[in-house]
Every structure is written in C-alpha cells, then in structure tokens.
C-alpha positions as CSV (number, residue, x, y, z in Angstrom):
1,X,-55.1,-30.8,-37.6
2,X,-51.6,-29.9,-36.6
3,X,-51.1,-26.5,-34.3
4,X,-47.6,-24.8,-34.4
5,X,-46.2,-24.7,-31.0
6,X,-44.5,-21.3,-30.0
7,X,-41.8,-21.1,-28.2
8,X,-41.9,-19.2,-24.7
9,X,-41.4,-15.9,-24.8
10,X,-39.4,-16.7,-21.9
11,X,-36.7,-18.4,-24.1
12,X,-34.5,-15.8,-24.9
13,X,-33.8,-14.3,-21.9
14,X,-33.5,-17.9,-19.8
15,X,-30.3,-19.0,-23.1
16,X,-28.8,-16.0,-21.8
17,X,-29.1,-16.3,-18.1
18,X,-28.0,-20.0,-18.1
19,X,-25.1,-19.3,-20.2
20,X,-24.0,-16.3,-17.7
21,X,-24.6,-19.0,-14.9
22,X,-22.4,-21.4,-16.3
23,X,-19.9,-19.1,-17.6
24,X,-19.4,-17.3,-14.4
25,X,-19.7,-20.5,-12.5
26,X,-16.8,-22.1,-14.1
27,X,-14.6,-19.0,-14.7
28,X,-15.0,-16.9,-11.4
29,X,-14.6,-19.4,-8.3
30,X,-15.8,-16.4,-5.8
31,X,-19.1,-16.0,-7.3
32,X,-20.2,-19.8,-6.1
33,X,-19.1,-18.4,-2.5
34,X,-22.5,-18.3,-0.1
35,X,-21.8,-14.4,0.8
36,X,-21.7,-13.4,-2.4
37,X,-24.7,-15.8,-3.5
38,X,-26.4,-14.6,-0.5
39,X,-26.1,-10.6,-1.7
40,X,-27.0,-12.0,-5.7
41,X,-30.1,-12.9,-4.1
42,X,-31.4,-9.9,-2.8
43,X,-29.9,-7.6,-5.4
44,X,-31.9,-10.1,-7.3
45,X,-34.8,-9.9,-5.7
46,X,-35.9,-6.5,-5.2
47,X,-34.9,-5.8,-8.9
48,X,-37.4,-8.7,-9.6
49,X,-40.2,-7.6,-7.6
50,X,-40.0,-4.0,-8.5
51,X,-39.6,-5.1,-12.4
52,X,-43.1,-7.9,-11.1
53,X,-44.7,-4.5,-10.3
54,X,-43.1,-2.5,-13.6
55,X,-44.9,-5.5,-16.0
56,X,-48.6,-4.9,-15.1
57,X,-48.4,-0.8,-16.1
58,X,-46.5,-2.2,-19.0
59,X,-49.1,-4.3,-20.1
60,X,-51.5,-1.2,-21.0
61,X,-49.1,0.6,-22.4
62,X,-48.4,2.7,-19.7
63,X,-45.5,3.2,-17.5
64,X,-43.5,3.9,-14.0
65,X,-40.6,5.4,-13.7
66,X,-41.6,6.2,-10.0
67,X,-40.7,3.2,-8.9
68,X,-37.7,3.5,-7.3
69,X,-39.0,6.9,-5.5
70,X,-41.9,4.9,-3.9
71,X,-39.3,2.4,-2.7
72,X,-37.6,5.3,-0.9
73,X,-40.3,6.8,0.4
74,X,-42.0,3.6,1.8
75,X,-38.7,2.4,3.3
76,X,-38.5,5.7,5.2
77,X,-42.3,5.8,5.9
78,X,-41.4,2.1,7.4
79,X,-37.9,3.7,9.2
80,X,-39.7,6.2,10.8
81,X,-42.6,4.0,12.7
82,X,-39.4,1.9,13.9
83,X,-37.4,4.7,15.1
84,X,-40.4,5.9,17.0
85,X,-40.5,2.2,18.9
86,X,-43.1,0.6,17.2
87,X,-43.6,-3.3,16.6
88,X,-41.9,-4.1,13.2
89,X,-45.1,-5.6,11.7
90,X,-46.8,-2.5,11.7
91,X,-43.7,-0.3,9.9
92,X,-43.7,-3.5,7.3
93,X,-47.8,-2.8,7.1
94,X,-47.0,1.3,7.0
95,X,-44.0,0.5,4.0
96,X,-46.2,-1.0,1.9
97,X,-49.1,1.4,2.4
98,X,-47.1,4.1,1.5
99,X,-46.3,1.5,-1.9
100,X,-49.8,1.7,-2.4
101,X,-50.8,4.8,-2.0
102,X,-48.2,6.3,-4.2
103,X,-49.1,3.7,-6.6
104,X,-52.9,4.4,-6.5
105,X,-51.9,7.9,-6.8
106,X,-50.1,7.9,-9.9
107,X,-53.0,5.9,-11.4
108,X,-55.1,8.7,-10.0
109,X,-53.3,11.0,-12.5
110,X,-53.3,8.8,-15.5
111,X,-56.8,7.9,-15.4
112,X,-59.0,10.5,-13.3
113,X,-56.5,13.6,-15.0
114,X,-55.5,11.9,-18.1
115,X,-52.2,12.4,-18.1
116,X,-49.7,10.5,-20.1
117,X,-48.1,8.2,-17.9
118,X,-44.5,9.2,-18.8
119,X,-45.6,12.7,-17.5
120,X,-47.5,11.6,-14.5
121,X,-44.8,9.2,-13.0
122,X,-42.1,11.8,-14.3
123,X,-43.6,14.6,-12.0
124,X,-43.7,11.9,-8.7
125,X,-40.3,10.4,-9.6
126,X,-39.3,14.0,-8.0
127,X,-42.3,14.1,-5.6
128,X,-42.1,11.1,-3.9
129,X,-38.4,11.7,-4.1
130,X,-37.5,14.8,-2.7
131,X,-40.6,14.6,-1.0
132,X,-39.3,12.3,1.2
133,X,-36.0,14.0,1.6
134,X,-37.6,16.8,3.3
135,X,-40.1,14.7,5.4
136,X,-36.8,13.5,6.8
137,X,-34.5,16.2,6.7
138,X,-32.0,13.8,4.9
139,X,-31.3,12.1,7.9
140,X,-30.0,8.2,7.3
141,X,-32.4,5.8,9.3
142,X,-30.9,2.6,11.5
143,X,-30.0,0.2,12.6
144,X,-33.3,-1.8,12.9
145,X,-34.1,-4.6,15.3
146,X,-33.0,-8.1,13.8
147,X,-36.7,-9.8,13.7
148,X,-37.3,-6.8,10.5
149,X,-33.9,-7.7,9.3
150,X,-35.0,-11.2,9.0
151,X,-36.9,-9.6,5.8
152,X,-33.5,-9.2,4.1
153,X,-31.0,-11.7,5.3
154,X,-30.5,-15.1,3.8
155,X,-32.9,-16.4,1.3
156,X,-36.2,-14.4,2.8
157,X,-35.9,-12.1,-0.4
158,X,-35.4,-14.8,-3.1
159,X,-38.4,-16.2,-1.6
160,X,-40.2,-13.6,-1.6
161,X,-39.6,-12.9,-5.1
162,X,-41.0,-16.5,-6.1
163,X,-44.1,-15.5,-4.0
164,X,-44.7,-12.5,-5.9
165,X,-44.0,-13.7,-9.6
166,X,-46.1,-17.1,-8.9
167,X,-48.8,-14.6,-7.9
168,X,-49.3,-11.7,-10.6
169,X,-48.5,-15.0,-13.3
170,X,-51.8,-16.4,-11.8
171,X,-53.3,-13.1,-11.9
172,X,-52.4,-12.6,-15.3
173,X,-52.6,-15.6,-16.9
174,X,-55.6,-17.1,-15.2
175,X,-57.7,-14.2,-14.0
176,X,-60.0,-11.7,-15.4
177,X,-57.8,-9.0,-14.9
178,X,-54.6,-10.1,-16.1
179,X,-56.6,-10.7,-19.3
180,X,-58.3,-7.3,-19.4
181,X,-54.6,-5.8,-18.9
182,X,-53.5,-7.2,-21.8
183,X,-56.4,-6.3,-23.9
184,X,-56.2,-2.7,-23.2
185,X,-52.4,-2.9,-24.3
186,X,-53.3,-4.8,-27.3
187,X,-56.1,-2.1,-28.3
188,X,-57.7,0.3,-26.3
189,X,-60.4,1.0,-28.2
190,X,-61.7,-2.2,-28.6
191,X,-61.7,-3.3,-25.3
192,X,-63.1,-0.1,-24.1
193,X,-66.1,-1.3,-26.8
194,X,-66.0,-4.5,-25.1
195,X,-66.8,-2.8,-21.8
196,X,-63.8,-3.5,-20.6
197,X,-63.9,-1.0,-17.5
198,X,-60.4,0.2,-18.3
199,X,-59.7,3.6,-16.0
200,X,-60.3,0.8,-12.9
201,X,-57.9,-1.9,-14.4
202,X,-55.2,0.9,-15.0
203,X,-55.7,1.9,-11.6
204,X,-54.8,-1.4,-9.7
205,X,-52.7,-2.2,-11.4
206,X,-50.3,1.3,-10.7
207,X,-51.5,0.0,-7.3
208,X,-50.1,-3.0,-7.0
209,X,-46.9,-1.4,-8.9
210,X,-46.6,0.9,-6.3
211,X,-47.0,-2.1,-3.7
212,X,-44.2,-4.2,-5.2
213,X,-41.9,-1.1,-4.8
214,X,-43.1,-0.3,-0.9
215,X,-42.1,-4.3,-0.6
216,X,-38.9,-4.0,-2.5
217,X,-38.1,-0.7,-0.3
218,X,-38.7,-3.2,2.7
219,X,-36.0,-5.7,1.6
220,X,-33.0,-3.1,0.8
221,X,-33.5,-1.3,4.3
222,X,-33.6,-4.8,6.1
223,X,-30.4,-6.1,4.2
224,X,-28.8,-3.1,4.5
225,X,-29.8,-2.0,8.2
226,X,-30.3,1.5,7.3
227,X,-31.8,3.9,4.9
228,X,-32.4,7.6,3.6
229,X,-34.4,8.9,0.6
230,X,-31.6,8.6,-1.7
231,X,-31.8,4.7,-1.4
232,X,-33.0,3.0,-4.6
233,X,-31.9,5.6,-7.2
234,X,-31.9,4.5,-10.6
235,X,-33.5,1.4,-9.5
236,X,-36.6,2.5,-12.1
237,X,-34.8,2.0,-15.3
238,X,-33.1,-1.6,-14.1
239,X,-37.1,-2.5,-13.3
240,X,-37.8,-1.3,-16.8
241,X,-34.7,-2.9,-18.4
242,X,-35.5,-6.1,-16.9
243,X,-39.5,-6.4,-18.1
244,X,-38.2,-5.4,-21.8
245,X,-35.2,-7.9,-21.7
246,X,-37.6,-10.9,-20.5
247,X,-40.3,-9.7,-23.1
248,X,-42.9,-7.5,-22.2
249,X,-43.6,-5.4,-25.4
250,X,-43.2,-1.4,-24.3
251,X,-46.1,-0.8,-26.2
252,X,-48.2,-3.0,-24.5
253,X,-50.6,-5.7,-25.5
254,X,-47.6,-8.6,-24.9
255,X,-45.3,-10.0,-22.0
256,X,-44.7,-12.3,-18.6
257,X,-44.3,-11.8,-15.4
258,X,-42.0,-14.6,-15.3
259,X,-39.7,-13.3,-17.9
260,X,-39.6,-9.8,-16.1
261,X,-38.4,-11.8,-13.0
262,X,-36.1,-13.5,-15.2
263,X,-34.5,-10.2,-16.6
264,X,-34.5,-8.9,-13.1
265,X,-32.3,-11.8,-12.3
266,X,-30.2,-11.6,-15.5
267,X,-29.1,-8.2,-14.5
268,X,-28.0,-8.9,-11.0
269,X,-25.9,-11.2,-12.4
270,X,-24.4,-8.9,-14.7
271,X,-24.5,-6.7,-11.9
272,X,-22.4,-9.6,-9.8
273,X,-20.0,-10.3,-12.3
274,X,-19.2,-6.7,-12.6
275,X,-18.1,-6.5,-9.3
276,X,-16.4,-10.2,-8.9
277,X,-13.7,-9.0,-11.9
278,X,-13.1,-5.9,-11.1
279,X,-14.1,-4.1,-14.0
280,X,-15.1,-0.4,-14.0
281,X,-19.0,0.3,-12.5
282,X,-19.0,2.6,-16.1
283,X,-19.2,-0.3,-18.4
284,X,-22.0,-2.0,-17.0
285,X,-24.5,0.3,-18.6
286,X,-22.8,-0.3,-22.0
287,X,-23.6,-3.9,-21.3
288,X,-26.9,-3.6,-19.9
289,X,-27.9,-2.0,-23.3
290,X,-26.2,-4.3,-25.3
291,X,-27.6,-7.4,-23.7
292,X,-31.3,-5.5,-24.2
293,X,-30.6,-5.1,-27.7
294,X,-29.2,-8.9,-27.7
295,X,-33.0,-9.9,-26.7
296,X,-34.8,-7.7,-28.7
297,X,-33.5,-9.0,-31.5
298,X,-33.9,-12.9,-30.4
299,X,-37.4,-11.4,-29.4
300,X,-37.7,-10.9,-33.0
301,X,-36.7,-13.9,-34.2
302,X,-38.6,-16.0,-31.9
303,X,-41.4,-13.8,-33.3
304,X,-40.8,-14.6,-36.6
305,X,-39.7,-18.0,-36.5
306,X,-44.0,-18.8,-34.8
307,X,-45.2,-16.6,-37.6
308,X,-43.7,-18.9,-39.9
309,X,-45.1,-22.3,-37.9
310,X,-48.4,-20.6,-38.1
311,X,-48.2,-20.2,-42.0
312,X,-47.3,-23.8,-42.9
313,X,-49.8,-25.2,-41.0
C-alpha cells in the first residue's frame, strides 16, 4: 500500500533562504567578504539559539517574550564575575545559570501560579530587564580577556548553533520529552489523561529556554567585548519571528527545531542585506513581516498539498 510522502516542513523557509543566498551572493560582491560573513555568523547564531530555546515553549502552546531580558541579565551576571578577576569558565558557568534560573523561574509562574505565559514572561521581560539595570547601575561592562572572546570570534558561534539545534532535534524527535512537548501543544487534555506529567515538561522546557538565552547572552558580550542591560533588546520578537517563519505552529502541537534555526538564519540575512545596500534600518521590519506572511502562506499550502496526498491514497 502506497504512503503519501510530506514534504518537510522545513521546505519553505530553506526556498527562501537559498534564493536570498544566491541572490545576494551574485548581486552584492561585499556580502561574500570574510568580515562581513564572519559578523552574519554570529548575528546568526545567537538569533538561532535563542529562537532553539523560543521552539520548545512553543511547542505547548506557551510562550517567551523574556528572552532577550535573560540574555541581558546573564551576560551581565557573566560581566560581573570577570570584572571582579575571576577565571572566564566560571562567568561562562554563572551566564548560563542565570539562563536557567530565569528560565526555571518563568516556568515557576506558568505552572506552580498558573499564569498565562504571555502574562508571566510579560511581567520578567521588565524584571529581568530593568532588574539588571539597577544591579549594575547602568554601567557598560569590558573589555574581557581574549580566551572568553574566543566564544564570539570566528566561527565558535556558528558552531555552537549547530551544537545546539542537532541537540533539542534529538531531544524532540527521538526522546520522550520532545514527544510529550508536542502532545501537550496538540491537546492538553488528552495528554494530561494520558498521564502525561505536563506542569514538569512545561517547566524544563522554559529551562532550557532560559539556558539558550544565558548562552546567546554569552556570544554577543564575547563578540562585542562589552556589555550593559540594554544589550539584546528586541531580540525576543526576532526569536519568535524566526520559529514561526521555519514552522512551528503558535498554537502549539506542530514545528522543528531545525526550521527555527533556519528562520533565525533567514533573518540575519535579511538583516545583512539591509545593511550591505544601504537601505533605511525602518524598512526591515516591513520586510520581516512580509516575508512571515510569505511562509505562512507556503505553510499552508504545503499543508494542503499533504492533506491532498493523504486523500488519494
């Protein structure tokens, strides 16, 4: 008996991200220049790994608009051990504990408290925020010694991107838990009949949320040698953009961690290409949204086009 093949839900947003490749790689000779490759990469990268995190909240139909906020405050929980002369292992070890405990926390609040997630993360998007701007009085950390830089220079962050998607894809696809994420996305109710334990799945997985973003927070302060609490604002909706533009459903229930390392990628290039002709900063939200809508719609196609396989067979 014939099965109908879908196509990867990956599809969409990889047509769009080759054709941008090969349309800026033909038409803009600076962009194939190593600097500017080099910066794509980490832009790249931390917008991939915080959009990594983003996915698994995502998955239960839940959110984080936090994220960028934990990235500030664990870069300048990580600042301050360095300024204070400590080995740079241990402010790496300290920026992503602060990741995690901001992430545990705002699981804390959607599960122990039952808050809505949009509400919980809302309230320690200023929190973790402003709470960190008054930790530090505002002051701009830096610069840092090199072996931490090594974190953000050359093509440390791209790897460390591939690390991270290779490793929640595993742990979604082939693990307990990515499977029990998805349920509780696709229906609550029935996996909480199912004995899905779903208040300890939510929580780990805002964990390792807030982890990505204490790691992403880790890479901008090492490429940039320096940092404040204003870092990383507005990072939280390009995370967001990119999970929706490689396919995770925002209700839940459906998406990839690949394809939300994929967006992530597919805005930095955006991003890139922005900057590389000169146009105005102002349009690239216009075409941020436009190229979500662009993949919501191919999204939809996709969608249909497998429903249709599935009924001739």
């Amino acid at each position: 008996m014939l099965t109908a093949r879908k196509a990867p839900r990956e599809l969409p947003v990889l047509l769009l991200l080759l054709i941008t490749l090969l349309i800026m790689g033909i038409f803009v000779p600076a962009f194939r220049t190593e600097s500017n490759l080099t910066a794509l990469g980490e832009s790249a990268a931390y917008t991939g790994i915080l959009a990594c995190g983003e996915a698994l909240p995502l998955f239960t139909a839940g959110l984080d608009i936090s994220v960028g906020s934990t990235l500030a405050l664990s870069s300048c929980s990580a600042a301050s051990v360095l300024m204070l002369g400590w080995p740079w292992p241990i402010a790496v070890a300290m920026g992503l504990f602060a990741g995690a405990c901001a992430g545990w926390f705002n699981g804390m609040l959607v599960t122990w408290r039952r808050m809505p997630p949009i509400l919980a993360t809302l309230a320690t998007f200023l929190i973790f925020r402003h709470g960190a701007g008054i930790l530090t009085h505002d002051h701009s950390y830096g610069p840092f010694p090199h072996a931490f830089n090594r974190i953000g220079s050359g093509w440390v962050p791209v790897l460390l991107l591939i690390a991270v998607t290779l490793l929640f894809t595993v742990l979604v696809q082939r693990a307990t838990f990515g499977r029990w994420l998805l349920s509780i996305g696709g229906n609550e109710m029935a996996a909480r009949l199912s004995a899905v334990p779903i208040e300890k799945i939510k929580r780990r997985a805002y964990l390792l949320c807030g982890l990505c973003a204490g790691l992403a927070g880790l890479i901008v302060m090492a490429f940039n040698n320096a940092t404040q609490a204003s870092v990383g604002q507005g990072t939280e909706l390009d995370a967001i953009a990119a999970c929706v533009v490689g396919g995770t459903r925002i209700t839940g229930g459906e998406g990839s961690v690949i394809g939300a390392a994929l967006g992530a990628v597919l805005l930095a290039l955006l991003r890139d290409a922005f900057v590389l002709t000169g146009r105005p900063v102002s349009e690239y939200g216009v075409i941020t949204g436009g190229v979500i809508l662009l993949t919501a719609i191919l999204e939809r196609l996709r969608r249909a086009n497998t429903n249709l396989q599935e009924e001739t067979v």
